[in-house]
C-alpha positions in Angstrom: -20.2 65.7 -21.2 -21.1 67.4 -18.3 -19.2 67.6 -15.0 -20.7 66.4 -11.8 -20.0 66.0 -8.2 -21.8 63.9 -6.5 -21.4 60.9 -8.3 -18.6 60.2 -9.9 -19.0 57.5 -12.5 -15.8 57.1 -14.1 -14.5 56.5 -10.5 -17.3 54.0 -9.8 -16.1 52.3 -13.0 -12.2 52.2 -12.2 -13.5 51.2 -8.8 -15.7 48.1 -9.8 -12.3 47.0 -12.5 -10.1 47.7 -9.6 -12.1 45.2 -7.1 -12.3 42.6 -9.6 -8.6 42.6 -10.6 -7.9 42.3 -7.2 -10.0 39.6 -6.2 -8.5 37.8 -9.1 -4.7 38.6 -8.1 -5.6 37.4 -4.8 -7.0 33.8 -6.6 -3.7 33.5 -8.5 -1.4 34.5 -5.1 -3.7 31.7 -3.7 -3.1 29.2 -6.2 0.7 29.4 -6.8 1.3 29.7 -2.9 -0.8 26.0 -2.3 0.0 24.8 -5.8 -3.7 23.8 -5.9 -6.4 25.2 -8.6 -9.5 24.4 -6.1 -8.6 25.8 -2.8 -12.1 26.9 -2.3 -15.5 25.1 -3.1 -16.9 27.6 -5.3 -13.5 27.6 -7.4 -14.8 24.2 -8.9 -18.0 22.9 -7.1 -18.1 19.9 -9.4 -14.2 19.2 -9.8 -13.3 19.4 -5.9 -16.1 16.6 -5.5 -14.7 14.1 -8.1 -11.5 15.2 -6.9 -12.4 14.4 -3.0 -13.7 11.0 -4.6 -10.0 10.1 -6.2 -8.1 11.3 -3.1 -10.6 9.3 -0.7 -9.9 6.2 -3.1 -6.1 6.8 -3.5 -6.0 6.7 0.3 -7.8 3.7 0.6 -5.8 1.8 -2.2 -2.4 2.8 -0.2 -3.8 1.0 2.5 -4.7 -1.9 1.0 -1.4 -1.7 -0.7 0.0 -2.1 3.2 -2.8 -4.7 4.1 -0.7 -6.8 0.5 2.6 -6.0 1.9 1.9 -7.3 5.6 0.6 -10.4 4.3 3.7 -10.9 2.2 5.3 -10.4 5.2 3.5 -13.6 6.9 3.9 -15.5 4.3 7.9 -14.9 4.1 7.6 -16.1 8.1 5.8 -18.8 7.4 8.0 -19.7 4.4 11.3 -19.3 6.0 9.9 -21.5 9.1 8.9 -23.9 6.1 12.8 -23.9 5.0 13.4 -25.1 8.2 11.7 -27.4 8.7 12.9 -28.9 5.0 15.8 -28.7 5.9 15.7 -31.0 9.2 13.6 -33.9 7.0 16.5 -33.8 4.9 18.8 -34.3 8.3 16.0 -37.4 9.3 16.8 -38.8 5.5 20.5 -38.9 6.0 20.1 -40.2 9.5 17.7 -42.9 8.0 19.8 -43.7 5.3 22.6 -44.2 7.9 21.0 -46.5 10.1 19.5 -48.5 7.6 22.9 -49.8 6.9 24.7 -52.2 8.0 27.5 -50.8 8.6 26.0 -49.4 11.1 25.9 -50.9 14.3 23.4 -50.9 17.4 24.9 -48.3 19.3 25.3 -46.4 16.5 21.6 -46.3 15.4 20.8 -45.3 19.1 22.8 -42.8 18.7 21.2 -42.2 15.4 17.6 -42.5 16.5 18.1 -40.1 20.0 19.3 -37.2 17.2 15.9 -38.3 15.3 13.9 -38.1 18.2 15.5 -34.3 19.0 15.0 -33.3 15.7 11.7 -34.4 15.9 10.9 -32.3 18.9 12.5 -29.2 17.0 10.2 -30.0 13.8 6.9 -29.9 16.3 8.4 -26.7 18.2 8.7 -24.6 15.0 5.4 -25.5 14.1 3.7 -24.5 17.3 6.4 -21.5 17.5 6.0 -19.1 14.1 3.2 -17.0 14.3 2.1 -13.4 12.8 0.3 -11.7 15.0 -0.8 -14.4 17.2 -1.9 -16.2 14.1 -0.2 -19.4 14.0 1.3 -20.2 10.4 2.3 -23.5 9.3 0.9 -25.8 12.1 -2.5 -26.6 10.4 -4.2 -24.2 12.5 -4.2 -20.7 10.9 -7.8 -21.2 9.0 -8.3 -19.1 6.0 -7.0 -15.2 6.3 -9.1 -12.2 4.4 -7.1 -9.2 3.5 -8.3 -6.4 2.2 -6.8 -5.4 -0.9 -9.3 -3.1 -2.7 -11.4 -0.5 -1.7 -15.3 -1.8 -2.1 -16.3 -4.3 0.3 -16.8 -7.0 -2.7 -15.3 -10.2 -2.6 -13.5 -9.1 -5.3 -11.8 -6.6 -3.1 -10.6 -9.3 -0.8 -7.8 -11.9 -1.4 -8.2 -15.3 0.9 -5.1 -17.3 2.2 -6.0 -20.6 3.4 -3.4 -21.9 5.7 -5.2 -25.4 7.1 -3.5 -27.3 4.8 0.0 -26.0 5.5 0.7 -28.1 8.2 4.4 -28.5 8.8 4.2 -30.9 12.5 5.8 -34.2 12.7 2.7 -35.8 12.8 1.5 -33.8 9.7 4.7 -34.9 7.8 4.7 -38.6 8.9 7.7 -38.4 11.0 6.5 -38.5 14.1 7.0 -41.9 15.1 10.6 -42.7 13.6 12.6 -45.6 15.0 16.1 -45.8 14.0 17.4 -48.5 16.6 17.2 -51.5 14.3 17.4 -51.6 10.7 14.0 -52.6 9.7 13.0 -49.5 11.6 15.2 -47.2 9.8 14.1 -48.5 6.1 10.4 -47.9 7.5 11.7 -44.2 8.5 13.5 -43.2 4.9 9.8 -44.2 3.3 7.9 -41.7 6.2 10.7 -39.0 5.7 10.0 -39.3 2.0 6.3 -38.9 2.7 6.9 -35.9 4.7 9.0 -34.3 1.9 6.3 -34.8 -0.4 3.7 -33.0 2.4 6.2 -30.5 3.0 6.1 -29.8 -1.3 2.6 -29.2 -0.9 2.6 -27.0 2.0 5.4 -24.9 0.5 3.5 -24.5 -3.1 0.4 -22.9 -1.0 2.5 -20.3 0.9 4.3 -20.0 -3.0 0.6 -19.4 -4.6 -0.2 -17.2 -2.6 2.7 -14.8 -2.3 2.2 -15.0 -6.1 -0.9 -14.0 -6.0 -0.4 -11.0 -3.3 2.6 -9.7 -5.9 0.5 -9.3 -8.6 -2.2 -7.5 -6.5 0.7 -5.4 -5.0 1.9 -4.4 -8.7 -1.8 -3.7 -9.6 -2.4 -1.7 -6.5 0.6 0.6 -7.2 -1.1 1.2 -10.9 -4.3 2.0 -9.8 -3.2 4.3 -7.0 -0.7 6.1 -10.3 -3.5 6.5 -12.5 -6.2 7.5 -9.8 -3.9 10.4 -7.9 -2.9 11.8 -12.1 -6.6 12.1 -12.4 -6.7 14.0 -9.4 -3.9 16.0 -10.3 -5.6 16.7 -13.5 -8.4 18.1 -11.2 -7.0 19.6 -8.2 -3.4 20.7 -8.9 -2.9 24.5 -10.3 -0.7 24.6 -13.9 2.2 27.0 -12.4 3.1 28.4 -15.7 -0.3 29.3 -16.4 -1.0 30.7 -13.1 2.1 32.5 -13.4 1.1 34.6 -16.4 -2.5 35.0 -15.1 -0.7 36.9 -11.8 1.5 39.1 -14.3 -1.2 40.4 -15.7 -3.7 40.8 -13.2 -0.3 43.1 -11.2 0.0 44.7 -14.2 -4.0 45.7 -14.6 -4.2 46.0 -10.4 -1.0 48.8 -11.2 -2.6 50.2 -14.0 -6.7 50.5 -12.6 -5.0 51.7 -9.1 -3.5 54.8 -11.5 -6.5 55.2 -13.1 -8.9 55.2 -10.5 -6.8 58.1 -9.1 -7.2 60.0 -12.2 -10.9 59.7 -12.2 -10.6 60.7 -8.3 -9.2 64.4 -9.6 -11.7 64.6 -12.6 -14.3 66.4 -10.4 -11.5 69.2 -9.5 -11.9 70.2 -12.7 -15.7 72.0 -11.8 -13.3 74.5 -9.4 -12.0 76.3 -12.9 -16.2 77.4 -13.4 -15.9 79.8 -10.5 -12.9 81.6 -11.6 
């Protein structure tokens, strides 16, 4: 072989190995200090866009995983106003069933029927009082309520409540006009208080249904956003151990070209010993 000077090819060789070994230590140090395989576009031009498509998706499903949640939330208000108000027609039955007696005399149902008539009031107040966000809840008046629990803008994507026929008001339950003061009164009020336990049933199996229905689409929500941000993972996220013994061996060849490309540096010397 002969000996040359000015260009020294085995040095351009260990030179070109050398920059490649480097640039692919540099990839792994990249990769285990993110975690991530694709921390550049060109590292997967295909894979980071599917995996930009599951994260975008994830995000938006952990949203509408919070949009469930919050409407759980004004369901539970609505119901626990609901148990209230329950609880006071049951009150108006035993003071009913009291003054429908006769062992009960006049100034006893007045007494009686001005406990009614507060109870009454306190029916009508909680109904006009529990709200969610300025929405009110079990007067009638709430409408139908969208939330968003997917991530197209489909129907499908959407769960409804319909709170206009939750309607928990003394006028609503029939009980808005008791009169307790004379017996024929009070047997009148234990058929209206019956009437409004029945309305009250029907109110309290909507807000049920529905926070039935958000449960299940909260459980399927925390599935889908599972599965989605695996196949991510599967796309995005470095395999440490495998990255691990990629940067082993690209130290070892990055040690090993360094030593040889400052061998093939001192090759040329070797023309010196032809003018001895």
């Amino acid at each position: 072989m002969g000996l040359r000077i000015n260009n020294n090819i085995a040095a351009f060789n260990a030179h070109r190995q050398l920059t490649a070994t480097d640039n692919a230590l540099s990839k792994s140090i990249a990769r285990l200090s993110s975690g991530l395989r694709i921390n550049q576009a060109r590292d997967d031009v295909a894979g980071l866009q599917i995996a930009n498509a599951f994260r975008t998706d994830v995000r938006g499903l952990r949203m509408a995983q919070q949009n469930t949640a919050q409407a759980n939330a004004m369901l539970q208000q609505a119901e626990g106003a609901a148990n209230q108000v329950e609880t006071i027609l049951e009150r108006l039955k035993e003071l009913a069933t009291s003054a429908a007696s006769d062992n009960t005399d006049s100034a006893g149902r007045t007494a009686l029927n001005a406990e009614a008539g507060k109870l009454i009031n306190e029916i009508n107040r909680i109904a006009a009082d529990t709200k969610y966000s300025a929405v009110t809840l079990i007067n009638g008046e709430g409408g139908s309520l969208d939330f968003q629990v997917g991530t197209t803008a489909s129907s499908d994507a959407r769960i409804t409540v319909d709170l206009s026929n939750v309607n928990f008001t003394a006028t609503a339950l029939c009980v808005n006009s008791l009169d307790l003061t004379d017996k024929s009164g009070a047997q009148s009020a234990i058929t209206s208080v019956d009437q409004g336990v029945s309305v009250a049933g029907t109110g309290m199996g909507s807000i049920g249904a529905a926070q039935s229905q958000l449960s299940f689409a909260s459980a399927n929500l925390a599935t889908s956003i599972e599965n989605i941000a695996a196949s991510e993972s599967t796309i995005r996220d470095a395999d440490m151990a495998f990255e691990m013994i990629s940067f082993t061996r690209n130290q070892i060849l990055l040690q090993a070209g360094t030593a040889m490309l400052a061998q093939a540096n001192l090759a040329p010397q070797n023309v010196l010993s032809l003018f001895g």
